[in-house]
N, C-alpha and C positions, 0 to 999 in steps of 0.2 A: 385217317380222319381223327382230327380230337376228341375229346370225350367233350361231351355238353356241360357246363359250368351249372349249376344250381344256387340260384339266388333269391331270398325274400324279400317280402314285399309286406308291410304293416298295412292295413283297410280298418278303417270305423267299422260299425256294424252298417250303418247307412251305404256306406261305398262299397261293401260287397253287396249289399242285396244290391245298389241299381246296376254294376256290373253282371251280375248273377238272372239279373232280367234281362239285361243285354244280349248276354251268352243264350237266355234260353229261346230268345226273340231271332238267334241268329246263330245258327248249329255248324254255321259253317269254319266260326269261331273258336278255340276253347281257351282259357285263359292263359297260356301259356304264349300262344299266337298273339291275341291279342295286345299284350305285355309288350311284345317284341317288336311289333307294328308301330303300337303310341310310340315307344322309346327311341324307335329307328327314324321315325318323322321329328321328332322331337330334337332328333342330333342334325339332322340335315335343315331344319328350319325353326330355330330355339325362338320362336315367336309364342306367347301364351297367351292367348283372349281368353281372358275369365269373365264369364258368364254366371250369374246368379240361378240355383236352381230354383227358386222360389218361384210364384206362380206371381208376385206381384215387385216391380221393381224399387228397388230402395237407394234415398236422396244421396248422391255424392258425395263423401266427407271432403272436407276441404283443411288441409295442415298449413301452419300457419308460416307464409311465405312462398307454398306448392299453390301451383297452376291448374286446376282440375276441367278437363276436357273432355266430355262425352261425345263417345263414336256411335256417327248415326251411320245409315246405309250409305253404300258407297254411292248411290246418287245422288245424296242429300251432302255428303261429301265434295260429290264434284260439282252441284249446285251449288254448293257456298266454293266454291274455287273459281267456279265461274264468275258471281256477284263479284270477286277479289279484283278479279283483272279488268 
């Protein structure tokens, strides 16, 4: 067997602690898994929904000549795909 590779990872002080909450919210965890896990989903399906952590949602910028499209639930989704057809 190969030897394990070791590799760093830069975090704000913010992103370790709500990681650091995560881990201790869920022991079955420990940062090293979890790392491995995000990164291993990440290659198999490089999709990224970014979500605001903020508790209150903030207005869409719009660049100038960009399309800016807000994604509701997937019913409100298929609601407006329905109205379409």
């Amino acid at each position: 067997m190969a030897p394990a590779l070791l590799r760093t990872l830069r975090l704000k002080p913010e992103e370790a602690a709500r990681i650091d909450a995560f881990l201790a919210r869920n022991p079955f965890f420990d940062f090293s898994s979890l790392a491995r896990i995000a990164i291993e989903q990440f290659i198999r399906n490089p999709r990224l929904d970014v979500v605001s952590v903020d508790s209150e949602p903030k207005p869409a910028v719009k660049r100038a000549g960009a399309q800016v499209r807000r994604r509701g639930s997937k019913s409100e989704e298929k609601s407006r795909n329905e109205l379409i057809r």
